[in-house]
LUMKOLLUM-389246 format. One record per residue (C-alpha): residue in three letters; x, y, z. Coordinates in steps of 0.5 Angstrom, whole numbers, padded with zeros to 4 digits, always signed. Layout:
<atoms>
alaXYZ/...
</atoms>
This chain:
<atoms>
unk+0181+0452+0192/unk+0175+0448+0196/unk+0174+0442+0193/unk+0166+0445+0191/unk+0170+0449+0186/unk+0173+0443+0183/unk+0171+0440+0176/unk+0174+0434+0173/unk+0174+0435+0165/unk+0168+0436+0161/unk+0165+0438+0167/unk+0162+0444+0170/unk+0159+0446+0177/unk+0160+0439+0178/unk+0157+0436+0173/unk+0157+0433+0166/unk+0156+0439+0161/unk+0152+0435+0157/unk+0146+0436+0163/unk+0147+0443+0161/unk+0146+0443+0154/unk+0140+0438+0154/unk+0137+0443+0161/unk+0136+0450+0156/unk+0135+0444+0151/unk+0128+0442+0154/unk+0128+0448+0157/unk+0127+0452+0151/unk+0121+0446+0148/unk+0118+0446+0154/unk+0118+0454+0153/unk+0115+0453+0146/unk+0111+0447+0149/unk+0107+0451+0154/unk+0107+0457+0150/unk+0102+0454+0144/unk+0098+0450+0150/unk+0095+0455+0154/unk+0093+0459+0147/unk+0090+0453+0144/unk+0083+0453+0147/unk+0083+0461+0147/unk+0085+0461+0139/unk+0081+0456+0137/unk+0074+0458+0140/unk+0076+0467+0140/unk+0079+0467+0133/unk+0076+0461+0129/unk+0070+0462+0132/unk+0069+0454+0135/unk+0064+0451+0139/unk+0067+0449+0145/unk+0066+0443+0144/unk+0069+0443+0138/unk+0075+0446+0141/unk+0076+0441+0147/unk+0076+0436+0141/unk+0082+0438+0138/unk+0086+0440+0145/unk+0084+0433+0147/unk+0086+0429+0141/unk+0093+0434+0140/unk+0094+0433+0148/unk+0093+0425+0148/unk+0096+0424+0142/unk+0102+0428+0145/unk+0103+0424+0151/unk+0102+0417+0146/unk+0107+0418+0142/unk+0114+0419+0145/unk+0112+0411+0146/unk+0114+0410+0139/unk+0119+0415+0139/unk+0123+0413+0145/unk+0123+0405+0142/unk+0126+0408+0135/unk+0131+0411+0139/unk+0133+0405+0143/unk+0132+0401+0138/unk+0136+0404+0131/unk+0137+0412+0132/unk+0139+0413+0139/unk+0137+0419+0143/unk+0142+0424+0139/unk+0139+0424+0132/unk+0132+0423+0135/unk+0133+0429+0139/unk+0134+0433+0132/unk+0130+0430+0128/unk+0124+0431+0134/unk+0127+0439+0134/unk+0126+0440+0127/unk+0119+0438+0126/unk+0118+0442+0132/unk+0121+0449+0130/unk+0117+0447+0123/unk+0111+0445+0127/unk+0112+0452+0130/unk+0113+0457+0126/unk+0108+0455+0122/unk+0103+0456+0128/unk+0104+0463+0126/unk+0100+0463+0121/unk+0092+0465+0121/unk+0089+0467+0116/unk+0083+0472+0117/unk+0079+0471+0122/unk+0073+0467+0123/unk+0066+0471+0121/unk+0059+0471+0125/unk+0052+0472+0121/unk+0046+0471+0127/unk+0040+0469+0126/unk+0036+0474+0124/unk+0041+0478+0119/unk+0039+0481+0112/unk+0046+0479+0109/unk+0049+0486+0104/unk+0053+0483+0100/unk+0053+0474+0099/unk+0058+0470+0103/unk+0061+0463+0102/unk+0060+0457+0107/unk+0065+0453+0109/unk+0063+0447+0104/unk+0062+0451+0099/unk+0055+0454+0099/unk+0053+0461+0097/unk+0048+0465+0100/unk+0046+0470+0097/unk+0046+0478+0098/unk+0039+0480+0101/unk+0038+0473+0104/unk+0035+0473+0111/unk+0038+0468+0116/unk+0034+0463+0120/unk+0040+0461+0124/unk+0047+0463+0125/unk+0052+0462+0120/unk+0059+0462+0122/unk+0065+0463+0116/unk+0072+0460+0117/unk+0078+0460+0114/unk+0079+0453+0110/unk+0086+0454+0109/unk+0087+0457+0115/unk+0085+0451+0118/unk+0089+0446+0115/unk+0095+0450+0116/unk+0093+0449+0123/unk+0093+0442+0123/unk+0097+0441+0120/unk+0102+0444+0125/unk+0099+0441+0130/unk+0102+0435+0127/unk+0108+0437+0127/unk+0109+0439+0133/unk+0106+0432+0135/unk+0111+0427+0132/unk+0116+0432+0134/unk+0114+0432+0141/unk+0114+0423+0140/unk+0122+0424+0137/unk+0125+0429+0143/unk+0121+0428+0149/unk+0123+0421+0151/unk+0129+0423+0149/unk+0133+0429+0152/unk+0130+0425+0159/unk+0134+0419+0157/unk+0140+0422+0155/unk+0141+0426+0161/unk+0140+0419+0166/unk+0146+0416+0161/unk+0150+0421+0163/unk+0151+0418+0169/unk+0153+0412+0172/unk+0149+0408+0175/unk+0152+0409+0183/unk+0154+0416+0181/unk+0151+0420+0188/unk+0150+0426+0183/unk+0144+0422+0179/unk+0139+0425+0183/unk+0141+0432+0184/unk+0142+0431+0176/unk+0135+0430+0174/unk+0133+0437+0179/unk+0137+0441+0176/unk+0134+0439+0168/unk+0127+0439+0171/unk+0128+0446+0173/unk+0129+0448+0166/unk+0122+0445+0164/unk+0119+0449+0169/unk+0122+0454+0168/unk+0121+0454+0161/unk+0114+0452+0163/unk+0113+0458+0168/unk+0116+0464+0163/unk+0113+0461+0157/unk+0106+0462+0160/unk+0107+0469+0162/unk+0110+0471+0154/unk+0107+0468+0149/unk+0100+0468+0153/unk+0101+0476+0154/unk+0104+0476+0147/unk+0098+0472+0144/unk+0092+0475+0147/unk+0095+0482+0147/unk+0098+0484+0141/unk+0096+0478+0136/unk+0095+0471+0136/unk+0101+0470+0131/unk+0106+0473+0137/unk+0104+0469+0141/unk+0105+0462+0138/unk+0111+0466+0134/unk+0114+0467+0141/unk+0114+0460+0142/unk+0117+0458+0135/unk+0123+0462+0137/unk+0124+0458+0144/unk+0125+0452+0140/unk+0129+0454+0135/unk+0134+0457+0140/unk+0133+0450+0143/unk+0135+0447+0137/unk+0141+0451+0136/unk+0144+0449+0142/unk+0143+0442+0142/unk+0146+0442+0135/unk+0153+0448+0137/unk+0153+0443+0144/unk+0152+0436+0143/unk+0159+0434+0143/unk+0158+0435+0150/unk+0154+0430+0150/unk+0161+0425+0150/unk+0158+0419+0145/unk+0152+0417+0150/unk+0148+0418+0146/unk+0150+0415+0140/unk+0145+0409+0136/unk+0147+0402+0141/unk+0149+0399+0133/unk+0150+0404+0128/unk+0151+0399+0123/unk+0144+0398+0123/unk+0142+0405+0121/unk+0146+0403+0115/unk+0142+0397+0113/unk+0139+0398+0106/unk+0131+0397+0108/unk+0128+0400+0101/unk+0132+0400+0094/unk+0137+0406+0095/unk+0133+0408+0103/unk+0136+0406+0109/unk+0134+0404+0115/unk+0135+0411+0118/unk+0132+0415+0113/unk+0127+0411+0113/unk+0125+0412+0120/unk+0126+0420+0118/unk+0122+0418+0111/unk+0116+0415+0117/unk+0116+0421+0120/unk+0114+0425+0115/unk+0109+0420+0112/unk+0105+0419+0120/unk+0104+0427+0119/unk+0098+0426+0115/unk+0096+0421+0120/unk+0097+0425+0126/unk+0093+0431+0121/unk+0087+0427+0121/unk+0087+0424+0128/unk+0088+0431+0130/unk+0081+0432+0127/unk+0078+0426+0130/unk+0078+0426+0137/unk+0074+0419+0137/unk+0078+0415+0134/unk+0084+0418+0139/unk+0080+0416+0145/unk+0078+0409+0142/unk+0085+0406+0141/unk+0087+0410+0147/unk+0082+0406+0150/unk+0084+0400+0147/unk+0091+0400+0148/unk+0090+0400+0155/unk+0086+0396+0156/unk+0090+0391+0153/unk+0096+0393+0156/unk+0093+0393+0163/unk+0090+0386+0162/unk+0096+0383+0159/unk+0101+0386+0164/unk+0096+0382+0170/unk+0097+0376+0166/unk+0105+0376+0164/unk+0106+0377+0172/unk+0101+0370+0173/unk+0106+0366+0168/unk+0112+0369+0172/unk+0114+0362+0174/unk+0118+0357+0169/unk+0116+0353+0173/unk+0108+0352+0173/unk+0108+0352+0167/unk+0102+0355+0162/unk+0096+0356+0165/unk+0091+0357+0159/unk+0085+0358+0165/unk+0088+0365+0166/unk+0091+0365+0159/unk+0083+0365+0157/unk+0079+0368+0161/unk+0085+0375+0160/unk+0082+0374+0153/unk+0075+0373+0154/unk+0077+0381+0158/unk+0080+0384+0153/unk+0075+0382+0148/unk+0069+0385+0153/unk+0073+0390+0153/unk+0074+0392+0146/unk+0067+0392+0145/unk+0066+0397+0151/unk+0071+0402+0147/unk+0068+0400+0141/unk+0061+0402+0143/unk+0060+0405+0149/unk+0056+0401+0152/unk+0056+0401+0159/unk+0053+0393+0159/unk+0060+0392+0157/unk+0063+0396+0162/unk+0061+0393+0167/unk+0062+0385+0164/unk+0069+0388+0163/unk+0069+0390+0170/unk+0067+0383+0173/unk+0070+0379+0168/unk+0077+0383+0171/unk+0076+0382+0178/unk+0075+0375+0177/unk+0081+0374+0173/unk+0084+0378+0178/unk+0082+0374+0184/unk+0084+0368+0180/unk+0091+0370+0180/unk+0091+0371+0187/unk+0089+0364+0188/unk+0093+0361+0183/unk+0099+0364+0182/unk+0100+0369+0188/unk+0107+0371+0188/unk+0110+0377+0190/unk+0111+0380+0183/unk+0103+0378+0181/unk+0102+0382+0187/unk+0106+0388+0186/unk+0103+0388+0179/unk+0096+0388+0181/unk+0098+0394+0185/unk+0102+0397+0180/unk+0096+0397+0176/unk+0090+0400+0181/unk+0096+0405+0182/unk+0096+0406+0175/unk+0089+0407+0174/unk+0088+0412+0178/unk+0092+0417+0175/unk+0087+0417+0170/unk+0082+0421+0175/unk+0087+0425+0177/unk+0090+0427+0171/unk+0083+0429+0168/unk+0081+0433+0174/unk+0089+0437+0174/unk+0088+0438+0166/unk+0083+0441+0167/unk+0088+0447+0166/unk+0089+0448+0160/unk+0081+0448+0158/unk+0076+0449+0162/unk+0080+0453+0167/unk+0083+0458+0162/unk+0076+0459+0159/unk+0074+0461+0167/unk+0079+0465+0167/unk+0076+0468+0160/unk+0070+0469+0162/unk+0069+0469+0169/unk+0074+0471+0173/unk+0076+0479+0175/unk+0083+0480+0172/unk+0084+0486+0173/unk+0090+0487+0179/unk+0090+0496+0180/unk+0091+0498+0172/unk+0094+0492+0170/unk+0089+0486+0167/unk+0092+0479+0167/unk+0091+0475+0161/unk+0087+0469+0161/unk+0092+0465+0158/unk+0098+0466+0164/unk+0093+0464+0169/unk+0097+0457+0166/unk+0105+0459+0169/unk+0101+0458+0176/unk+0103+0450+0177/unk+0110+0452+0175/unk+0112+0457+0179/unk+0109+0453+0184/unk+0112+0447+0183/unk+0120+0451+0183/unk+0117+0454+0190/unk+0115+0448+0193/unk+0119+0442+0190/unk+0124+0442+0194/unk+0120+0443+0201/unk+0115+0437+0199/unk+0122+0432+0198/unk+0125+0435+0205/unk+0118+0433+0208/unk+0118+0426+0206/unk+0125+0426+0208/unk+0124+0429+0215/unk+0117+0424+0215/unk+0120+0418+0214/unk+0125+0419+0220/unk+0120+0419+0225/unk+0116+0413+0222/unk+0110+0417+0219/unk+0112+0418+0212/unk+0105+0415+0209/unk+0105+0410+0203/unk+0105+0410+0196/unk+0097+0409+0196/unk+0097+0414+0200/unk+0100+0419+0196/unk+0096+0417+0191/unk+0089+0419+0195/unk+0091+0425+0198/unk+0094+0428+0190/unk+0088+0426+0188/unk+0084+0428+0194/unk+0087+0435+0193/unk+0086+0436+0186/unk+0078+0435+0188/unk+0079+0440+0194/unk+0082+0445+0188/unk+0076+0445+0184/unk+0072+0446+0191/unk+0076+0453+0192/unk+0073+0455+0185/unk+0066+0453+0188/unk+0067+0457+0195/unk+0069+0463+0190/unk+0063+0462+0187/unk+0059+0464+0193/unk+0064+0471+0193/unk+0061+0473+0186/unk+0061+0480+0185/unk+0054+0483+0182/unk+0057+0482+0174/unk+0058+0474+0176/unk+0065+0476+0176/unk+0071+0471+0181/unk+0076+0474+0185/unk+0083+0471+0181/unk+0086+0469+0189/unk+0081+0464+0188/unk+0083+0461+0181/unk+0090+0462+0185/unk+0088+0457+0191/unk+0085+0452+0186/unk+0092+0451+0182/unk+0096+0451+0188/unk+0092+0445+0190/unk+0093+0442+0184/unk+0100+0444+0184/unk+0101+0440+0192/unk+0097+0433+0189/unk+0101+0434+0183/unk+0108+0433+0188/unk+0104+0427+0193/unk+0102+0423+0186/unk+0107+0425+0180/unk+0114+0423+0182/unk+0112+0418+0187/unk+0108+0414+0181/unk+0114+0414+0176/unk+0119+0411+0182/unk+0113+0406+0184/unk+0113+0404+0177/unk+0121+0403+0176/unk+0119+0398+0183/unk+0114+0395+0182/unk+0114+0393+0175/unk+0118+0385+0173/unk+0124+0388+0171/unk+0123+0384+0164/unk+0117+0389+0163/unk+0119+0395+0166/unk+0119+0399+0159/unk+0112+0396+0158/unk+0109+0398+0165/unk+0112+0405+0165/unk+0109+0406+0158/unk+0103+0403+0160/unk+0104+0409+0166/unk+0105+0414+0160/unk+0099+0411+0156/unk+0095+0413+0161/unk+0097+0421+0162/unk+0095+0421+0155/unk+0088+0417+0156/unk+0087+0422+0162/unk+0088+0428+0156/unk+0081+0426+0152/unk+0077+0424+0158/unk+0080+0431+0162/unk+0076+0435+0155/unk+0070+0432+0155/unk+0069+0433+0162/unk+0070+0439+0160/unk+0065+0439+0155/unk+0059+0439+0161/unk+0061+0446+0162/unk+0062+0448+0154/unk+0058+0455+0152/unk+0057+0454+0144/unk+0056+0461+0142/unk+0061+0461+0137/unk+0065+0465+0142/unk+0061+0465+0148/unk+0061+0473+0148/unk+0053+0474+0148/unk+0052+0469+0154/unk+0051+0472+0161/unk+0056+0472+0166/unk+0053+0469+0172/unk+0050+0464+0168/unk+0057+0462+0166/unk+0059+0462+0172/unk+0054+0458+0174/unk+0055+0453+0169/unk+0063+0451+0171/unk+0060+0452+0178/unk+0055+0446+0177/unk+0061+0442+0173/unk+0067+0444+0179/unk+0062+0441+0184/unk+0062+0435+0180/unk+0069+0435+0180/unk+0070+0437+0186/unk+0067+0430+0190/unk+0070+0427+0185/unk+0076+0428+0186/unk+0075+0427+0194/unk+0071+0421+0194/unk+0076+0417+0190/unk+0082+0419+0193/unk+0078+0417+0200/unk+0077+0411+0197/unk+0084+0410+0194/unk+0086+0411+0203/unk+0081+0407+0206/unk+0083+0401+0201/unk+0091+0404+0202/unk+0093+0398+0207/unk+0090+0392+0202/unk+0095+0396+0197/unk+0100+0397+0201/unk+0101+0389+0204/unk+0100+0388+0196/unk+0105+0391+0194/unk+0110+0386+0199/unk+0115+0390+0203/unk+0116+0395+0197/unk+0116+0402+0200/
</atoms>
């Protein structure tokens, strides 16, 4: 017998048979995650009847508050649930959030302008127009019920995320030792099941949605999460204790009367669904506290680094003029004003100028890197999420998806950065590796560049497509192809790489803070990704009766836009590479 087949107890294939377990476990809510995703926009503004401006509201407060939440998930679980209980709880909401997405209601109704009505119609608010009556404007008749329902389970898919997402991570890293050699390949192998669960999710609930029923599609992906749940629940024992609460006396603590502190952490969950509910609905107030948050995050993280030094004491200067920035900040996230935008910017040059002549140590320095590094995922981001907006409503609308006799749904367009990523993964990890030995592996700024530079470059596949319309405004699909395998590379320069540089560059008392702070920028980076889009938005109620090419050449003016975007923010990033890179003071 090899030694490769050999498995010590509670392993298999050399591995712990918990990875096993929290692999099709994520793979299955990764499954039901991206098979709701790319059908949001299409549901919304196809069946509901939304402008696209309204559509891209709810998918970017759904989107950004998906990616805040795990913050607080993740520190309940540290703190009292530990990550098992967290991952059921956060898979319960989840299949629930699911197999409510199944439900639709009738489908939105469109009075144009000029229509003699037949028979009087309800307005959503109540009104009745009566029978006879000729309409001045379009009149649109939607599904109150409906659409709180939809809420609704948007909401639950959301808290849900924020319970298992951070989680199922975490407990697949506990299952090694920290010096254990098998950590890394660990990890490949449950990120392959994301992308799994990603890739096939895409392809199904897409073709199933936009075939057969908007209801197969989002019921596909609620049987994903409930299998998902299964599995955890029959296997977790394999899972060997290490994900168990750190005190689970704690849990036992009375917090109110009869209540618990773990039911009532359960009980809080519950209760933030109607929170979530009205966030979902008000795009704005998502944006402003993501604004918030972060710009306090950024500036406070920059001002813990200068007080880094017992020794010199409070410096109530930095301490002072890290407020004066916050508080200018704030009013700029409040307003808008871009009066306040630029006095916030200078107010954080100074203040980071300050520190590099008062308090320039080695951690000052790494952390001011750290956050340029941060804020430019913001640019990227924005421009990669593009995907499940603007760019599945071209696909829509203006892409020729016909291959021989088979037409390829918009919705599946989205597997695309998954396939990609389980295809070149690897290749991209063996060139760093191979780079590195020879000396010419480029630094982190510069990756940063050159991810953001290739998202900029994507869009400028869409913009040469544009030139080889056919005579309808119709886009050959290779160039859509093209656009996310660009996407897909800059996504593998920038998004690994960024994780590993916060774990390095980060004080390691604030590590946890800086990465969510990593993560708080993704979710900003989801609101600002929608109204981007929103340039490009149709609103005709389902932009059937807009022309082709006059759509095509209002994504082509917006993909232009993001195209110098894009190329000019990840040259400057490179031009400005060696500053971070002496910044950043001998880590690579």
């Amino acid at each position: 017998m090899t030694t490769a087949t050999v498995s010590a107890p509670g392993e298999f294939l050399g591995h712990p048979k918990g990875l096993y377990v929290c692999f099709a476990t994520e793979l299955w809510e990764r499954f039901s995650f991206y098979g709701m995703k790319y059908l949001l926009l299409l549901y919304v503004t196809k069946y509901h009847l939304f402008t696209d401006s309204a559509g891209y509201d709810v998918l970017g407060a759904y989107a950004g508050l998906v990616y805040a939440l795990p913050l607080i998930g993740g520190l309940l679980a540290d703190r009292y649930l530990g990550m098992r209980k967290a991952v059921i709880f956060g898979a319960l909401l989840l299949t629930a959030g699911h197999a409510t997405m199944a439900y639709e209601g009738f489908q939105a109704m469109k009075f144009a302008a000029g229509t003699t009505l037949v028979e009087a119609i309800t307005l959503n608010d109540g009104t009745v127009i009566a029978a006879g009556t000729l309409l001045t404007e379009d009149v649109i008749i939607q599904d109150v019920v409906a659409l709180k329902v939809f809420f609704f389970a948007l909401a639950l898919i959301t808290v849900g995320v924020g319970f298992l997402k951070p989680n199922i991570s975490t407990i697949v890293g506990k299952l090694y030792g920290k010096d254990d050699p098998r950590r890394d390949s660990g990890f490949t192998i449950f990120y392959m099941g994301i992308n799994i669960g990603s890739f096939t999710a895409t392809i199904l609930c897409g073709w199933l949605g936009e075939t057969y029923g908007w209801s197969y599609g989002f019921g596909a992906a609620g049987i994903g999460m409930l299998l998902g749940l299964i599995t955890f629940l029959k296997f977790q024992d394999t899972l060997e204790g290490h994900a168990e609460p750190a005190e689970p006396a704690r849990l036992k603590e009375t917090f109110l009367g009869p209540i618990n502190k773990e039911w009532a952490i359960y009980l809080g969950g519950l209760l933030s669904l109607s929170v979530v509910w009205l966030l979902i609905q008000n795009e704005p107030v998502v944006h402003l506290a993501q604004n918030s948050m972060l710009i306090i995050a950024v500036v406070g993280i920059i001002l813990y680094s200068m007080l880094y030094q017992p020794d010199k004491g409070q410096d109530w200067v930095a301490i002072a003029m890290a407020a004066v920035t916050m508080v200018v900040g704030l009013a700029w996230a409040f307003t808008g004003d871009d009066t306040w935008l630029g006095m916030m910017l200078l107010g954080l040059v100074v203040f980071i100028g300050y520190g590099f002549k008062s308090h320039n140590s080695a951690e000052y320095s790494r952390t001011v890197v750290l956050m340029v590094l941060i804020v430019s995922t913001i640019v990227f981001w924005a421009l990669f999420e593009q995907s499940a907006g603007s760019m599945t409503l071209y696909a829509d609308r203006v892409l020729d998806r016909n291959l021989g006799d088979t037409e390829i749904r918009a919705s599946m367009f989205g597997s695309l950065n998954a396939g990609f990523i389980m295809l070149l993964a690897i290749p991209f990890a063996a060139l760093w590796v191979w780079l590195a030995k020879r000396g010419w592996e480029p630094s982190t700024p510069v990756k940063f560049g050159l991810g953001i530079m290739q998202a900029g470059l994507g869009f400028g596949a869409l913009v040469l497509g544009a030139e080889f319309a056919d005579d309808a405004g119709k886009v050959a699909m290779i160039w859509l192809v093209l656009a996310y395998l660009l996407h897909t590379t800059g996504e593998l320069c920038l998004s690994p790489v960024g994780l590993s540089a916060v774990t390095k560059l980060s004080i390691g008392k604030v590590v946890g803070v800086s990465m969510g702070t990593w993560f708080l920028a993704t979710a900003l980076s989801e609101t600002v990704a929608t109204r981007i889009g929103k340039m490009a938005a149709i609103d005709t109620g389902g932009a059937e009766s807009a022309d082709a090419i006059q759509l095509l050449t209002t994504y082509t003016e917006l993909y232009e836009f993001l195209m110098w975007t894009g190329i000019g923010i990840g040259v400057f990033m490179i031009v400005i590479s060696p500053i971070l890179k002496k910044g950043m003071r001998g880590i690579h």
